[in-house]
C-alpha positions as CSV (number, residue, x, y, z in Angstrom):
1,X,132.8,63.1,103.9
2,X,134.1,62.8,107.1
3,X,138.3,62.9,107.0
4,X,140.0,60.5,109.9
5,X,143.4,59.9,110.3
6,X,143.2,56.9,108.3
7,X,141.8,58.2,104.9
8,X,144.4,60.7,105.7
9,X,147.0,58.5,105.4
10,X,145.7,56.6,102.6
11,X,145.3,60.5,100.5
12,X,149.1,61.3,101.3
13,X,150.5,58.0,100.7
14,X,148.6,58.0,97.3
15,X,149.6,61.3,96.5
16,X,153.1,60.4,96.9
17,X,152.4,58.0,94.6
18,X,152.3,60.5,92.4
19,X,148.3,59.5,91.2
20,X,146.1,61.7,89.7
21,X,143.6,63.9,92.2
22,X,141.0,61.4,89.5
23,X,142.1,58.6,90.1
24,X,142.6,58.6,94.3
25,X,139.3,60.0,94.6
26,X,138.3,56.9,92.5
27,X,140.2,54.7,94.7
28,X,138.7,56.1,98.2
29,X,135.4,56.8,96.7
30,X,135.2,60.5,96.8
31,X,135.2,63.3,94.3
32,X,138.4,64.7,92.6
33,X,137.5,68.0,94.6
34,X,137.3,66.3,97.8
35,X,141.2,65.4,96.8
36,X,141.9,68.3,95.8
37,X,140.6,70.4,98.5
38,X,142.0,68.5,101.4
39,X,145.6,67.8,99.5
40,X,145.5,71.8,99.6
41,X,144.2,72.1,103.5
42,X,146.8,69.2,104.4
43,X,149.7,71.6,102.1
44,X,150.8,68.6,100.1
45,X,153.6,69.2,97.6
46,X,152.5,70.9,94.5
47,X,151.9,68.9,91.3
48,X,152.9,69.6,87.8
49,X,149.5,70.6,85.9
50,X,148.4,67.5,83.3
51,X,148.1,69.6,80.6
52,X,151.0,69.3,78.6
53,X,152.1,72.8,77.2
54,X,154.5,72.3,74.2
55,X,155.5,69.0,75.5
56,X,157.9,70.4,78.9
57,X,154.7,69.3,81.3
58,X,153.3,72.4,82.7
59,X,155.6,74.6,82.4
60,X,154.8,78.5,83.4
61,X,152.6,80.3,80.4
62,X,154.6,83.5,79.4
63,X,154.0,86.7,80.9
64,X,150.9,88.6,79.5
65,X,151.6,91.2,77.0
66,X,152.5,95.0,78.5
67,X,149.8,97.1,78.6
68,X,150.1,99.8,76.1
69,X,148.9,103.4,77.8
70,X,147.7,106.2,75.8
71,X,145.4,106.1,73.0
72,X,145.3,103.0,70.8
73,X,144.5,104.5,67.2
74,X,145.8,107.1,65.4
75,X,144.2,110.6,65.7
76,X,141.2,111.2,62.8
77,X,142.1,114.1,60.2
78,X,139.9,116.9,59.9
79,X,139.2,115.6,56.5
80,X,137.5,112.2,58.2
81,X,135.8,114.0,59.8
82,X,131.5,113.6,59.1
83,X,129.0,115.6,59.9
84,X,126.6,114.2,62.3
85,X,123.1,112.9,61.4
86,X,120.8,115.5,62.5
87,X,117.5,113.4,63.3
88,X,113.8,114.0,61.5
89,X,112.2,116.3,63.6
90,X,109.5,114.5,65.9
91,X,106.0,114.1,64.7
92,X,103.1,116.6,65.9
93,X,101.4,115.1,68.7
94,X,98.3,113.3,67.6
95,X,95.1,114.7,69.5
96,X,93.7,112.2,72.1
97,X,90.0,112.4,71.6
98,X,88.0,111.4,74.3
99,X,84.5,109.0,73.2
100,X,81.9,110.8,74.0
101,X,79.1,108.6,75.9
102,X,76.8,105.8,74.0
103,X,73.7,106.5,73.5
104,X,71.7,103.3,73.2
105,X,69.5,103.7,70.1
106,X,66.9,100.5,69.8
107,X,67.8,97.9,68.1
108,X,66.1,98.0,64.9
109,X,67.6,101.1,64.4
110,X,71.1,100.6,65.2
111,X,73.2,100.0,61.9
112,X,76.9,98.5,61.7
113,X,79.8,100.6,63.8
114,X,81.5,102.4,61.9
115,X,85.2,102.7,62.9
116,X,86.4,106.5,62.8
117,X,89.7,108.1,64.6
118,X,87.6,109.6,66.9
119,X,86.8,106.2,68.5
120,X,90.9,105.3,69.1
121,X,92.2,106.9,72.3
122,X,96.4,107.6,72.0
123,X,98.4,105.2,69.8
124,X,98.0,101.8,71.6
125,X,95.0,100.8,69.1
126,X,97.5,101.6,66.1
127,X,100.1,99.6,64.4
128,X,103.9,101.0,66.0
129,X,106.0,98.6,63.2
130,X,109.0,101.0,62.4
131,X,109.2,101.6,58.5
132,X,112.4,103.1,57.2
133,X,115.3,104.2,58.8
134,X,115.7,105.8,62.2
135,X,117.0,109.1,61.9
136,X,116.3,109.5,58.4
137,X,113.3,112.2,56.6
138,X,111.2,109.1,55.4
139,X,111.3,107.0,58.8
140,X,107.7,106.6,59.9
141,X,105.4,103.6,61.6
142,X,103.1,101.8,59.8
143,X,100.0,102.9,61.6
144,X,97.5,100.4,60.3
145,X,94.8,99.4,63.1
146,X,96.7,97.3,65.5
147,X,95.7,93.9,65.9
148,X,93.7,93.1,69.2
149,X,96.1,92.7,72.1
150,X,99.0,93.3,70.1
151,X,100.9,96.4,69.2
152,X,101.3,95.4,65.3
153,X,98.7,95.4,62.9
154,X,97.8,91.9,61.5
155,X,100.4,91.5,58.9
156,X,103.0,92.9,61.0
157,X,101.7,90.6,64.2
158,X,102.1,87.7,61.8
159,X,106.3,88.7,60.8
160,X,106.6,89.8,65.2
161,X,105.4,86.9,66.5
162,X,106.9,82.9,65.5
163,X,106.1,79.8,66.6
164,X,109.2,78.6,68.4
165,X,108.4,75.3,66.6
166,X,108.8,76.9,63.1
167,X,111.7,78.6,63.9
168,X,113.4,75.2,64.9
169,X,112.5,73.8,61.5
170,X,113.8,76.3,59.6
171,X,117.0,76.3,61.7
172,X,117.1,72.8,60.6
């Protein structure tokens, strides 16, 4: 919006009027910030704020509560006091087994793969679903195969991963 002498006019003599920012902005067909921003560039005399606090019409809000320095609670007795959780101590490295090459046997001799740990290379092929609690002598991770593409094995895949669909209708 482009601000000449006459819309000026017309925003002080409606603000004198004592009109809200709203309704003046209705009247000259610009937004209440347009009001607003040029009543503040043009240092028009301040307005009471329309929301009504305890019925006085804007008046101040009370100071903010003092800061209290120092600590805020009281100091723990000896007694309180736990002993830490010592965590489980970290599993043994698994050993990463390298395959060893394919050798192509002929067909009508080949017979169905058989899956072994010596064919999985680090941990991505197995299932990392935490079981138990962290910290705690029975925490472990499920370590079923993991599903293809996915870090879970299939039951675990199927709890991990939700239609956002389903979700909605159970929220409902």
């Amino acid at each position: 919006m482009e601000w000449t002498e006459e819309t000026i006019e017309r925003l002080r003599a409606l603000w004198a009027e004592g009109l809200s920012t709203a309704e003046i902005g209705r009247r000259m067909g610009i937004s209440k910030n347009a009001v607003v921003g040029k009543a503040h560039r043009l240092n028009l005399p301040a307005r009471p704020s329309p929301i009504r606090r305890d019925g006085n019409g804007g008046a101040p809000r009370p100071p903010a509560p003092r800061r209290v320095t120092g600590p805020t609670l009281p100091p723990l007795r000896t007694s309180e006091i736990q002993e830490p959780v010592i965590a489980a101590p970290a599993p043994e490295p698994r050993p990463v087994f390298q395959p060893k090459p394919a050798v192509r046997e002929p067909a009508a001799t080949r017979s169905a793969p058989v899956r072994s740990v010596a064919t999985r290379v680090g941990r991505a092929s197995v299932c990392c679903w935490p079981i138990g609690e962290p910290g705690t002598k029975s925490f472990r991770f499920c370590d079923a195969e993991a599903a293809q593409g996915k870090p879970y094995c299939v039951e675990h895949a199927q709890i991990a991963y939700v239609k956002v669909r389903d979700r909605r209708e159970d929220a409902a």
